[in-house]
SERO-4910 file (N, C-alpha, C, O; in steps of 0.05 Angstrom, whole numbers):
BEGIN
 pado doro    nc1    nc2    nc3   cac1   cac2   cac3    cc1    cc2    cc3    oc1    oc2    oc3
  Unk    A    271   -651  -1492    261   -638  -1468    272   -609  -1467    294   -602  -1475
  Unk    A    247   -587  -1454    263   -568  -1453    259   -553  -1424    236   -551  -1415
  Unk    A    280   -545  -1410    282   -543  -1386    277   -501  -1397    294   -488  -1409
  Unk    A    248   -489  -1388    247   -458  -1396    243   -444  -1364    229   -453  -1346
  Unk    A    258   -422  -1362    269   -415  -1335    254   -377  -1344    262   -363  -1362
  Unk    A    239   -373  -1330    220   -351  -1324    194   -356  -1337    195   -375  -1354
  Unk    A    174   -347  -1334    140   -345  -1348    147   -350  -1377    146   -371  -1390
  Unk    A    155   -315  -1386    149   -319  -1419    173   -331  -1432    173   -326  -1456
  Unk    A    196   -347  -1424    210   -375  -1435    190   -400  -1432    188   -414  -1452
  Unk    A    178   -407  -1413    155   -426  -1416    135   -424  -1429    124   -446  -1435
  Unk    A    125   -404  -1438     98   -389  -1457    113   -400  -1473    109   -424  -1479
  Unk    A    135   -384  -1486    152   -388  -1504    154   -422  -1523    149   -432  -1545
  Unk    A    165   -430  -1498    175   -467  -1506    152   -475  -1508    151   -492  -1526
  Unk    A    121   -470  -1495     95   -486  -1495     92   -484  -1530     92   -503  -1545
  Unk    A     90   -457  -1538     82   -455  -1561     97   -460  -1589     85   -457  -1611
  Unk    A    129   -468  -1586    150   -470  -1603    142   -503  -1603    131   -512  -1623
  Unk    A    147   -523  -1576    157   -551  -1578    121   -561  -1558    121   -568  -1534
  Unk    A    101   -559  -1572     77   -560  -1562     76   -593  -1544     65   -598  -1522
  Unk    A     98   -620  -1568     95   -641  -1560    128   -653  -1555    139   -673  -1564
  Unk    A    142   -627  -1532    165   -633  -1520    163   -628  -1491    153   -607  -1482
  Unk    A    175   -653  -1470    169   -644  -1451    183   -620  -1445    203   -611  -1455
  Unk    A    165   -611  -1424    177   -577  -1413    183   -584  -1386    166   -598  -1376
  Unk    A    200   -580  -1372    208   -575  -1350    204   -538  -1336    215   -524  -1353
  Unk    A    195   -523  -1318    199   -496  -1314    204   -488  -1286    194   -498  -1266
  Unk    A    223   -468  -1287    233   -455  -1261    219   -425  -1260    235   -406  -1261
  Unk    A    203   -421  -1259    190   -389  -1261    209   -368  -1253    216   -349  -1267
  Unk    A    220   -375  -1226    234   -354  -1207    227   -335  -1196    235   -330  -1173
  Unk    A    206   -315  -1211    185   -303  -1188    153   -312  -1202    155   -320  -1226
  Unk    A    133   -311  -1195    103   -311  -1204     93   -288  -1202     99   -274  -1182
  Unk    A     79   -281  -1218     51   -257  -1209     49   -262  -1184     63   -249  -1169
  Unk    A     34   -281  -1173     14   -286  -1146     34   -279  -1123     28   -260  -1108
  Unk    A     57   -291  -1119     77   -282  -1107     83   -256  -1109     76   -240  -1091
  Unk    A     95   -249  -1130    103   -210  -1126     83   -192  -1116     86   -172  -1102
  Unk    A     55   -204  -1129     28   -186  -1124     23   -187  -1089     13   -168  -1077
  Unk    A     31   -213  -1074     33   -218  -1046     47   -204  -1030     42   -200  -1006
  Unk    A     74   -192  -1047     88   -176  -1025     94   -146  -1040    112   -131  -1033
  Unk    A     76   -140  -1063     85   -105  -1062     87    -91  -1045     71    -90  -1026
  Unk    A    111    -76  -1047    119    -59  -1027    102    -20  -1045     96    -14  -1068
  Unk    A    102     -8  -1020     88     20  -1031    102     31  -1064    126     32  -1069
  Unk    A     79     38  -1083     85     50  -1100     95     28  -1119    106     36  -1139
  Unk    A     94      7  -1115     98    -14  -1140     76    -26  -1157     58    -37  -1143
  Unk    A     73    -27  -1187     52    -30  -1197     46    -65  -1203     60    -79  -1218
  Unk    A     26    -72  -1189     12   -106  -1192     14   -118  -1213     12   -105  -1234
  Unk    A     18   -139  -1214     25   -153  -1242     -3   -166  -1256    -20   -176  -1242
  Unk    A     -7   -165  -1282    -28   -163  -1291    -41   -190  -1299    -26   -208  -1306
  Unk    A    -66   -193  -1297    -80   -209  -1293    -73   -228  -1313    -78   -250  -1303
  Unk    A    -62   -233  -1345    -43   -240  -1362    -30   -246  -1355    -34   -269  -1349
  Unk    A     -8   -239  -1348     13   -259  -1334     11   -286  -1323     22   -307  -1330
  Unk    A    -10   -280  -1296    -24   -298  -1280    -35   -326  -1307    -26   -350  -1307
  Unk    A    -48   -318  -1319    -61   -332  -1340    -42   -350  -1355    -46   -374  -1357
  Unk    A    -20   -337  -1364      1   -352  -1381     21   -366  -1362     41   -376  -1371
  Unk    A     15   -365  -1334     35   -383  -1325     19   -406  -1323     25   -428  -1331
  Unk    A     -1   -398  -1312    -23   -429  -1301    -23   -440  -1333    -18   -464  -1331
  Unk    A    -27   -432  -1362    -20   -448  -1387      0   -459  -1373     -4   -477  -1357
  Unk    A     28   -446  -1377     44   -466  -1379     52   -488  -1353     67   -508  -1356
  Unk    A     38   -479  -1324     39   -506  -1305     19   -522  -1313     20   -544  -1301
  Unk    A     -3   -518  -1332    -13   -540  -1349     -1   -567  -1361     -8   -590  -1365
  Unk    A     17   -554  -1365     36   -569  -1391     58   -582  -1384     63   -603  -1395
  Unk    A     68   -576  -1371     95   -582  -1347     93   -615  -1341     72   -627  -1337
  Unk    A    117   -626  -1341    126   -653  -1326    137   -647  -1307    128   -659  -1288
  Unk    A    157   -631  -1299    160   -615  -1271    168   -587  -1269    181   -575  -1285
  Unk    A    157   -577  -1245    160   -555  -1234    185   -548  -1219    173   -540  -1199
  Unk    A    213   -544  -1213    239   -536  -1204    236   -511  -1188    243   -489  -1198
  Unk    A    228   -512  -1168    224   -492  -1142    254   -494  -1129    270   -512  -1133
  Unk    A    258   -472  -1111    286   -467  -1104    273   -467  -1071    292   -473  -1057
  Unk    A    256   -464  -1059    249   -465  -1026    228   -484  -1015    211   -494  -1030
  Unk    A    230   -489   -997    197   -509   -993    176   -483   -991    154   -489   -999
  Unk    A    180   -458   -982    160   -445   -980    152   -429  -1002    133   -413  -1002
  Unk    A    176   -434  -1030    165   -430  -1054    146   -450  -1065    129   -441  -1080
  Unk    A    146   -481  -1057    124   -499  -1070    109   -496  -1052     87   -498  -1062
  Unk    A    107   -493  -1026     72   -481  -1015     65   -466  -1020     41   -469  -1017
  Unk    A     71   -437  -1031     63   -417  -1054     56   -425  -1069     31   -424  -1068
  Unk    A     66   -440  -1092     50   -448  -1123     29   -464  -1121      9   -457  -1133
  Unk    A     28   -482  -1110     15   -504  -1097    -13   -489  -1089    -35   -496  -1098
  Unk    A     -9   -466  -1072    -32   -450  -1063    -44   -433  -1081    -68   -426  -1080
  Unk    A    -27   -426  -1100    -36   -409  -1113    -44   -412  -1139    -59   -394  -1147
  Unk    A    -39   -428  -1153    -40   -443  -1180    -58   -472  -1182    -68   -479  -1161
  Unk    A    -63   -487  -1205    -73   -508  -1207    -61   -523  -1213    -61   -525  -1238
  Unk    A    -43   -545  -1198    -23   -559  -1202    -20   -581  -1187    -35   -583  -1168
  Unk    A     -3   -601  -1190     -3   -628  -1190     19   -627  -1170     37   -612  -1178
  Unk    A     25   -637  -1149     43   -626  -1120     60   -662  -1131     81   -662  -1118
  Unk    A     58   -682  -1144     82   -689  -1153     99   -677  -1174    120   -689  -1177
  Unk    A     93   -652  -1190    101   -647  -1206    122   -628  -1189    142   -622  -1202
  Unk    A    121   -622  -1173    141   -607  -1157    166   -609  -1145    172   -615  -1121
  Unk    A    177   -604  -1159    209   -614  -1153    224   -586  -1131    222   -562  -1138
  Unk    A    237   -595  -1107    258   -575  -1094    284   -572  -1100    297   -586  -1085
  Unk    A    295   -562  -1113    325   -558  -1124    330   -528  -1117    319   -508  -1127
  Unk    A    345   -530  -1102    364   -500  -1100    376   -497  -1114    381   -517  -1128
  Unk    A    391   -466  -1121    413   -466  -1131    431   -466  -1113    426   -463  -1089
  Unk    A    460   -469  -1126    490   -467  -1109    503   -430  -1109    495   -407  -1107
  Unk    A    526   -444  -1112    543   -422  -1110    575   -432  -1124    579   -456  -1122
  Unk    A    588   -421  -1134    610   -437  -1148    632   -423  -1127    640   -400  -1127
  Unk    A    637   -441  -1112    652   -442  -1085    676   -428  -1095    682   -406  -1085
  Unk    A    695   -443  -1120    723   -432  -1126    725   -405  -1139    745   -396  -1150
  Unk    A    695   -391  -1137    694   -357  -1141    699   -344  -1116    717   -329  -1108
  Unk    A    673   -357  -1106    657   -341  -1085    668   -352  -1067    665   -377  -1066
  Unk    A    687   -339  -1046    700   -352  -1029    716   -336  -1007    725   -314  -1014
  Unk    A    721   -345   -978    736   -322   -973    765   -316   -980    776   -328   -998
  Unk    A    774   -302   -968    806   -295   -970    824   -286   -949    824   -261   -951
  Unk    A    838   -292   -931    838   -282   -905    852   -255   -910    869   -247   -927
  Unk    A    839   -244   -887    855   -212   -887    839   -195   -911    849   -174   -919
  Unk    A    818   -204   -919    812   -179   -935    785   -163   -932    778   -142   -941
  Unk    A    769   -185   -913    740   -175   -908    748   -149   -898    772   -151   -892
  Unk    A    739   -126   -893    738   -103   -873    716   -112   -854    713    -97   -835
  Unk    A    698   -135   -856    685   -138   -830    696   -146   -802    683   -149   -781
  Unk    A    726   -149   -809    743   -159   -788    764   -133   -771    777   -128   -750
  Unk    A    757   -125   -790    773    -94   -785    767    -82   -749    783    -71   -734
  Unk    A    742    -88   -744    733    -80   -715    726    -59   -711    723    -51   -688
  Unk    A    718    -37   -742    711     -7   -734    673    -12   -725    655    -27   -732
  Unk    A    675      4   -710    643      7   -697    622     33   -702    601     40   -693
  Unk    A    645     45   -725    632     76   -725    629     77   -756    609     88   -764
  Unk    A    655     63   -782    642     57   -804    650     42   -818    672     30   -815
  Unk    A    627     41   -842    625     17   -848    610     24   -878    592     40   -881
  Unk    A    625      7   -904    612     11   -930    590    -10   -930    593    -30   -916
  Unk    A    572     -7   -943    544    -24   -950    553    -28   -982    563    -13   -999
  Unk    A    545    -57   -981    545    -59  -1013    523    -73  -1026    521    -98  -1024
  Unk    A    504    -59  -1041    480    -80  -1059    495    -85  -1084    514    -72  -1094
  Unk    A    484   -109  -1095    489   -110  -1119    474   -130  -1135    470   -153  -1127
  Unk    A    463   -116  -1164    445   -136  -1190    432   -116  -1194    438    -94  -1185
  Unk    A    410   -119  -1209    387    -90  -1227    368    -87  -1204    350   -100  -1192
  Unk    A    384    -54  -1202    368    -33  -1184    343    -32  -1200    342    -27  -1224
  Unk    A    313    -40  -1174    297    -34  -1185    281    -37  -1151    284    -50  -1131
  Unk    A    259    -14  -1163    241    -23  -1134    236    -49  -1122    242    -56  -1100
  Unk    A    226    -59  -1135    229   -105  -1121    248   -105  -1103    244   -111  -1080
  Unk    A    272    -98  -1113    304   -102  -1102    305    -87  -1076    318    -97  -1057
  Unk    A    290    -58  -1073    295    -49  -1053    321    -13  -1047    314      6  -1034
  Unk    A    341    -16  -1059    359     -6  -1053    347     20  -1040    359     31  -1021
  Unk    A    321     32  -1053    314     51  -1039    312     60  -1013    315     82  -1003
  Unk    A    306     35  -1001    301     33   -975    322     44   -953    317     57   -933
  Unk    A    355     31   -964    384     37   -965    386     65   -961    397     81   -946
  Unk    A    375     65   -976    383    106   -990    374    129   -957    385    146   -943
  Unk    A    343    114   -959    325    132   -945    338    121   -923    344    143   -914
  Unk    A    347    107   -908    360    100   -887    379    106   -874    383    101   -850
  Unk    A    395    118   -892    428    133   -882    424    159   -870    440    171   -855
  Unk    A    406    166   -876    404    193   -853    391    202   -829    390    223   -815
  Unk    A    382    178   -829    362    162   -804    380    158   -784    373    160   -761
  Unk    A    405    154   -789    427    133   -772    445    161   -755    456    178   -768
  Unk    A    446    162   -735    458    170   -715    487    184   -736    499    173   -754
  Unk    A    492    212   -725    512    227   -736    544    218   -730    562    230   -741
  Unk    A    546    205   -719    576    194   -701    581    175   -727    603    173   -738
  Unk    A    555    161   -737    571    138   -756    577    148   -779    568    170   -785
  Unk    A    594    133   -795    603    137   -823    594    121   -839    614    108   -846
  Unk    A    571    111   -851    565    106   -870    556     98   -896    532     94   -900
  Unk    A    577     94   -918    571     99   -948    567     72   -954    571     52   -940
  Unk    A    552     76   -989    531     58  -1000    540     57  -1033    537     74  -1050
  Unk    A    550     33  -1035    554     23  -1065    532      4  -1078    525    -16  -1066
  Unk    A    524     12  -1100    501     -3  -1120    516    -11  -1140    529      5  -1153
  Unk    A    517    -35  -1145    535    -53  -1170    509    -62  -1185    491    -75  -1176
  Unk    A    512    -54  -1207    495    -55  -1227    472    -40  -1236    458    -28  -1220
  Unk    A    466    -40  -1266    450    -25  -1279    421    -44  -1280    416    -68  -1275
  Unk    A    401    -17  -1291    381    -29  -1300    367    -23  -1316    343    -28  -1315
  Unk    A    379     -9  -1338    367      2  -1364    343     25  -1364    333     40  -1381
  Unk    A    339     20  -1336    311     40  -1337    312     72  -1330    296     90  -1337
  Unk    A    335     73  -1315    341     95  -1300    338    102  -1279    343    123  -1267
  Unk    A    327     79  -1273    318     76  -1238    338     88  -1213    331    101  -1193
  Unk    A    373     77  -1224    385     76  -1208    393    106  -1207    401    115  -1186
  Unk    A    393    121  -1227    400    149  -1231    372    165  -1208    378    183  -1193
  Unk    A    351    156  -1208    332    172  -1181    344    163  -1159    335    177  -1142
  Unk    A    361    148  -1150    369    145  -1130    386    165  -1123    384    180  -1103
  Unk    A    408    165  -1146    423    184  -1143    411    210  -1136    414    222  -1115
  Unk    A    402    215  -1151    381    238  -1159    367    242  -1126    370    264  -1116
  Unk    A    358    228  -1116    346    221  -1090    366    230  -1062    362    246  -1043
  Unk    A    387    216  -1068    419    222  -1052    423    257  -1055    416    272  -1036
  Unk    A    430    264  -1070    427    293  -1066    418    311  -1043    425    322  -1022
  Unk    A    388    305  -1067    364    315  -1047    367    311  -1018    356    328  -1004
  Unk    A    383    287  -1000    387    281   -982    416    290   -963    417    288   -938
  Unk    A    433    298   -977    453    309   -977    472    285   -975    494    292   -967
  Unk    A    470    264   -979    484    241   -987    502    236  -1013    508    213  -1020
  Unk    A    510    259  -1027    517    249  -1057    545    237  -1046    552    215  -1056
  Unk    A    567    252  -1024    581    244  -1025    586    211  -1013    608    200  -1012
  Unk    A    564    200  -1008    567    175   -998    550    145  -1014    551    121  -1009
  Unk    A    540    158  -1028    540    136  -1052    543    136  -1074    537    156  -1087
  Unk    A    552    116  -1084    565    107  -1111    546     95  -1124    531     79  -1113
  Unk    A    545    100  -1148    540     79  -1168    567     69  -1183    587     82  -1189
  Unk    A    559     41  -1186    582     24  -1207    576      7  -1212    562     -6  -1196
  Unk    A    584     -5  -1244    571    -19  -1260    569    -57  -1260    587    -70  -1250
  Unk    A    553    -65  -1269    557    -94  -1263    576   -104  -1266    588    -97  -1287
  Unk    A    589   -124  -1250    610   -138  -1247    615   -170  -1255    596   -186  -1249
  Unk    A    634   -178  -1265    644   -204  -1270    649   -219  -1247    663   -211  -1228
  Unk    A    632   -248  -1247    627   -261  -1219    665   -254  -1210    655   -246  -1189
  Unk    A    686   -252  -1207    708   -255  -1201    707   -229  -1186    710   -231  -1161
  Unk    A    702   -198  -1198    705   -189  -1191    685   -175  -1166    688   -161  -1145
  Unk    A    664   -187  -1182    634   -188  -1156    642   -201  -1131    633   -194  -1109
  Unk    A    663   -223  -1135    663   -231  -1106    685   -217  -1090    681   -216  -1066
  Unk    A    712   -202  -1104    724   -181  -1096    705   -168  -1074    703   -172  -1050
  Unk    A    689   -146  -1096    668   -124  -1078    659   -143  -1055    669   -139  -1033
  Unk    A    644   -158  -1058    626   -174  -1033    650   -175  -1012    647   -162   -992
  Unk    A    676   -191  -1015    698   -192   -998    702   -170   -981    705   -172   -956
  Unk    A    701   -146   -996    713   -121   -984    689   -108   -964    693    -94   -944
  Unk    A    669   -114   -973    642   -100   -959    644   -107   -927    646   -129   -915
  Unk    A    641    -78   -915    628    -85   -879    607   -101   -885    608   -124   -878
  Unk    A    586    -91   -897    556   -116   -898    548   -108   -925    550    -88   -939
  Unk    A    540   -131   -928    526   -135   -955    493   -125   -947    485   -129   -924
  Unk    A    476   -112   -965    455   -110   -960    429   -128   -988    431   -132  -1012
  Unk    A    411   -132   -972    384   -150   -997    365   -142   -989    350   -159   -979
  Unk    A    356   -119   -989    328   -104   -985    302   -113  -1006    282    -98  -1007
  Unk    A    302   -129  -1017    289   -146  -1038    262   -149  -1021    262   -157   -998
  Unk    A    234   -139  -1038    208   -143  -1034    198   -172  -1035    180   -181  -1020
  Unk    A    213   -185  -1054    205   -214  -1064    229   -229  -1077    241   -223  -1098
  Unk    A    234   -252  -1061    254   -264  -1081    251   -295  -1079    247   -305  -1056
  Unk    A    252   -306  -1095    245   -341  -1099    270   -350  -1081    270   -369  -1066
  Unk    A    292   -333  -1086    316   -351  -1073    339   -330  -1081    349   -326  -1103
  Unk    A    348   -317  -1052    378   -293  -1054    393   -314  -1063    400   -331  -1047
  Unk    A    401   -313  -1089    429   -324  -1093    448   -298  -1086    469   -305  -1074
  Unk    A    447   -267  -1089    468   -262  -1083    477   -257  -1049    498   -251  -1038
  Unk    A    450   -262  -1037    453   -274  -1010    468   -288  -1004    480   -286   -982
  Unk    A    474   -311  -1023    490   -338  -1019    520   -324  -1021    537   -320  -1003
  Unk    A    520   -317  -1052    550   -313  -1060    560   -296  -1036    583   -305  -1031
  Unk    A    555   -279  -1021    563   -254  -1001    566   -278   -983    587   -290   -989
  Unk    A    558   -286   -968    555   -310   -949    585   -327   -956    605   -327   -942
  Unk    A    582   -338   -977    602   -350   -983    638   -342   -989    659   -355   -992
  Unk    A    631   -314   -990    656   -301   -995    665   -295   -957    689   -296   -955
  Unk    A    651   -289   -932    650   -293   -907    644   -262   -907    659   -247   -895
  Unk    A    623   -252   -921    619   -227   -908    593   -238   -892    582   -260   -893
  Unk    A    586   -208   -874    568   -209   -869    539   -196   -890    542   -180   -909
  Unk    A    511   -208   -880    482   -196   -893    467   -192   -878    462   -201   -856
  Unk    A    455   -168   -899    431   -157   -870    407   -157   -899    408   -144   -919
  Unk    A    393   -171   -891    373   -178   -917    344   -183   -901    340   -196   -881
  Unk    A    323   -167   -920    295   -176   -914    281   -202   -912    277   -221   -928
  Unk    A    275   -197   -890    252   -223   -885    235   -237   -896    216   -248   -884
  Unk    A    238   -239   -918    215   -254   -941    227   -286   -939    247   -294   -927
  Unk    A    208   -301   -953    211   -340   -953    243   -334   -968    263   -345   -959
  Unk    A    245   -318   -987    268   -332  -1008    292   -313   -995    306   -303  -1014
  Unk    A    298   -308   -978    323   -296   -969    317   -314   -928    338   -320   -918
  Unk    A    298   -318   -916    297   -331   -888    312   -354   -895    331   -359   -881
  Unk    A    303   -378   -925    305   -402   -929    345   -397   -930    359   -418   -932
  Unk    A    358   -374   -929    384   -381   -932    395   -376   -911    409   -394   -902
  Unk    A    394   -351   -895    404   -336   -875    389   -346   -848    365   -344   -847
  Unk    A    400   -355   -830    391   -356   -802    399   -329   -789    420   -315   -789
  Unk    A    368   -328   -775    378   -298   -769    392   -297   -736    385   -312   -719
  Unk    A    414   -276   -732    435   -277   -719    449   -293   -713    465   -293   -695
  Unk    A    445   -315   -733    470   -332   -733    483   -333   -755    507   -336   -753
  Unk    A    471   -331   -782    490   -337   -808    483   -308   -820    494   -301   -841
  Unk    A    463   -291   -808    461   -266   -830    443   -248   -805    448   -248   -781
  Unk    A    426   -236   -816    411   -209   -800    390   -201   -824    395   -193   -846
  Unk    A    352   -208   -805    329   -200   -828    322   -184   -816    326   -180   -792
  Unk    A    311   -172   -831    293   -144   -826    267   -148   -821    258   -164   -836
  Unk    A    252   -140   -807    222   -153   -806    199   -133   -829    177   -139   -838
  Unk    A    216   -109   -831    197    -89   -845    217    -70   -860    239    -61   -858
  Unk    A    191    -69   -880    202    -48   -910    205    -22   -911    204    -10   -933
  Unk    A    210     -9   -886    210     14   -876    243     12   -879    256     -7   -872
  Unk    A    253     41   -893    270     62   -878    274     64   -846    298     63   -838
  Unk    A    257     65   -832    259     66   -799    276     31   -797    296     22   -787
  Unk    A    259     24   -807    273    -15   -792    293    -16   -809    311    -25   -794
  Unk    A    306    -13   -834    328    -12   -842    350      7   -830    372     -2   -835
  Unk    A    353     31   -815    365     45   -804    375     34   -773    397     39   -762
  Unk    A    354     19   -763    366      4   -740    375    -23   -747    382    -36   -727
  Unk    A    377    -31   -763    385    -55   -774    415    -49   -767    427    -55   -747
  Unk    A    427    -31   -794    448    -18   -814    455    -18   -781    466    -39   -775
  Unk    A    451      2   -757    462      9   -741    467     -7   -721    489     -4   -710
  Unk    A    454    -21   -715    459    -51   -703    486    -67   -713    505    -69   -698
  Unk    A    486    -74   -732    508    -87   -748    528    -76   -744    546    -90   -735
  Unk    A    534    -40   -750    553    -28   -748    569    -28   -724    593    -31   -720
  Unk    A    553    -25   -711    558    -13   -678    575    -44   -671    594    -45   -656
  Unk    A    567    -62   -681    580    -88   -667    590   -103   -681    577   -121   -692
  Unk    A    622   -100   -685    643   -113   -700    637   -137   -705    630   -152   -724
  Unk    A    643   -137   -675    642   -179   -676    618   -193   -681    619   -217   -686
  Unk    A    593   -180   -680    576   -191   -696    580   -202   -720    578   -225   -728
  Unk    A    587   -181   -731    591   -182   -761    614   -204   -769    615   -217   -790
  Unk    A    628   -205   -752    657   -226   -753    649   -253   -757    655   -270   -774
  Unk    A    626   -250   -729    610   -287   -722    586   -304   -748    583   -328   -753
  Unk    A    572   -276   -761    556   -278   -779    569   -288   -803    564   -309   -816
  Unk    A    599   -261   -811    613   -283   -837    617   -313   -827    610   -333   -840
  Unk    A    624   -312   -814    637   -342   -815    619   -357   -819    620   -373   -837
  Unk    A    595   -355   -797    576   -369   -795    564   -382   -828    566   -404   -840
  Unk    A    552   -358   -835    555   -353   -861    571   -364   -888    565   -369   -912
  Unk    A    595   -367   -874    617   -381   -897    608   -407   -899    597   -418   -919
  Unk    A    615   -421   -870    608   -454   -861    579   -461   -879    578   -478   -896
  Unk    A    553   -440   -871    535   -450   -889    534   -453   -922    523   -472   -933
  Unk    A    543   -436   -931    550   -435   -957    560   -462   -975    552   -471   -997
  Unk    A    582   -472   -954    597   -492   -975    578   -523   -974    584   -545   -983
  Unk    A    554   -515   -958    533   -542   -959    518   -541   -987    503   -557   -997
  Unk    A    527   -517   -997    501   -498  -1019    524   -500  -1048    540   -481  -1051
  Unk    A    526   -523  -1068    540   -521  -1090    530   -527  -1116    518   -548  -1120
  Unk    A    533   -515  -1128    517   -516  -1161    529   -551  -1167    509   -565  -1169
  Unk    A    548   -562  -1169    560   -587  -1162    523   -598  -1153    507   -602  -1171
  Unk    A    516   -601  -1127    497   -609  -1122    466   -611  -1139    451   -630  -1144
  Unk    A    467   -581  -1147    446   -568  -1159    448   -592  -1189    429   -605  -1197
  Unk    A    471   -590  -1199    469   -603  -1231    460   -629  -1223    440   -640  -1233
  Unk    A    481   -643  -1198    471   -675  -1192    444   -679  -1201    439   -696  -1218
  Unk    A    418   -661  -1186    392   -663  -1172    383   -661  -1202    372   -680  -1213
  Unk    A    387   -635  -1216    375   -635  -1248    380   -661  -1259    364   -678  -1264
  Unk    A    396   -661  -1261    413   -694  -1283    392   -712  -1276    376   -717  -1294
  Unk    A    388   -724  -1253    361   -737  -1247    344   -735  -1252    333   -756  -1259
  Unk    A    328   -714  -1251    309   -703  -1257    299   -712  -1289    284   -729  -1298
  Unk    A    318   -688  -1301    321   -697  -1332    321   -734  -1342    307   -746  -1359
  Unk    A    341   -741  -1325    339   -766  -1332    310   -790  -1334    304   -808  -1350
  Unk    A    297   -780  -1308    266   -792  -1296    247   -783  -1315    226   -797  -1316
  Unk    A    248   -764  -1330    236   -760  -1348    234   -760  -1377    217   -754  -1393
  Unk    A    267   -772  -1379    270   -774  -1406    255   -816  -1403    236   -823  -1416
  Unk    A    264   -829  -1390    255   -844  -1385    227   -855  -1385    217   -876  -1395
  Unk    A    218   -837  -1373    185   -835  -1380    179   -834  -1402    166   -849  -1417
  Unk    A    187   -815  -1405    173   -806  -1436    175   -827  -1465    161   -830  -1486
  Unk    A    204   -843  -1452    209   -875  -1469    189   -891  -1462    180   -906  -1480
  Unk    A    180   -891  -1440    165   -916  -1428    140   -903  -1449    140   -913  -1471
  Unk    A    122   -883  -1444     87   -878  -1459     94   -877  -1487     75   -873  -1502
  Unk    A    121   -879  -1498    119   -879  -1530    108   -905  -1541    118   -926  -1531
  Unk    A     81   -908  -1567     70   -924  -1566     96   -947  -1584     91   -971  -1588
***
């Protein structure tokens, strides 16, 4: 069996192990990303689309991470709705965790506050939105904006490049991807975590931030709502605008104990959410079908 995790790993395994079962987790689809482009992002091509529906051809199951990711495929694809399996991912609790005394969301300042994104800056992701937002925000507040991680393309350098132009250089950073240990450091230390993400099957780093007891202020899409309750375990955005990210950012800031009630909140939900769980649900999975596949051997 081979369990292939994005499109062209399933293209891939269809055409390597033609008469092995395939199991696939896509994680985003064409039909999906093409659903929520945000301005100035280019549509995913009609190929793509093509080579996934091959390989949900082929599939013994499908490994979706939301229920409103399998009413997506389901709607949008030609597929078999037993083949649809719900498995989240976790979070590896003894990383991602809090630490008392170290959040600065506890700190109680109302005037500033660091933002932290982090994974491959890229339009999908958003960070731009971040950028264009900070100068939107009322002159009394303080602030600054860290991006953890690269993305080969240079994307993250227009940002920079962008900051300037804005007179922001002195308040954001770039710095480079981090080792989950030390990723959960940064998340710990952050006033709010931010997930300005156009499309996502499922914020895991929604989770990990969550689970370390910061607070998130993350976009309203299925794959970041399905984790965060909003003003109770996190804070969504309703729109992809600079303007609604700037009252977000300032909302949060302005009110400590928000942010205090949300980590926690936030923490408590997390430890329901464990890769522990996640392997249980696969192992089954795997197992039901290795089974099968004993039973139709002639």
């Amino acid at each position: 069996m081979v369990h292939a995790h994005y499109w062209l790993s399933g293209l891939a395994a269809s055409l390597a192990y033609p008469a092995t079962p395939l199991v696939a987790t896509l994680h985003t689809s064409a039909a999906g990303k093409n659903r929520q482009l945000a301005a100035g992002q280019v549509a995913e091509p009609d190929s793509r689309y093509q080579a996934e529906q091959e390989v949900l051809d082929r599939i013994w199951a499908l490994v979706v991470n939301t229920p409103q990711e399998a009413e997506q495929m389901l709607a949008d694809y030609r597929l078999d709705p037993a083949k649809v399996q719900l498995i989240s991912p976790g979070v590896d609790s003894s990383v991602f965790r809090p630490l008392p005394g170290v959040s600065p969301a506890h700190a109680g300042s109302s005037q500033k506050a660091r933002l932290v994104f982090a994974g491959r800056p890229q339009p999908l992701k958003g960070p731009h939105l971040v950028v264009e937002a900070l100068p939107l925000l009322p002159t009394d507040l303080e602030v600054s904006f860290d991006l953890v991680g690269s993305s080969g393309s240079g994307y993250e350098q227009s940002l920079l490049a962008r900051a300037e132009e804005l007179g922001l250089a002195d308040r954001i950073r770039l710095l480079p991807a981090q080792a989950p240990e030390q990723l959960a450091q940064t998340l710990r230390e952050a006033d709010l975590v931010v997930v300005p993400s156009s499309s996502e099957t499922f914020g895991l780093l929604a989770l990990e931030a969550q689970a370390c007891g910061s607070p998130v202020l993350a976009s309203n899409i299925p794959g970041l709502a399905s984790i965060l309750e909003d003003g109770v375990s996190g804070l969504l955005v309703d729109s992809p605008t600079p303007a609604a990210w700037a009252k977000a950012i300032e909302r949060a800031v302005r009110n400590p104990q928000l942010r205090q009630r949300l980590g926690r909140a936030g923490a408590a939900a997390a430890r329901e959410r464990t890769w522990q769980t996640t392997a249980q649900k696969l192992h089954q999975l795997y197992q039901n079908i290795l089974t099968q596949t004993q039973k139709e051997k002639p």
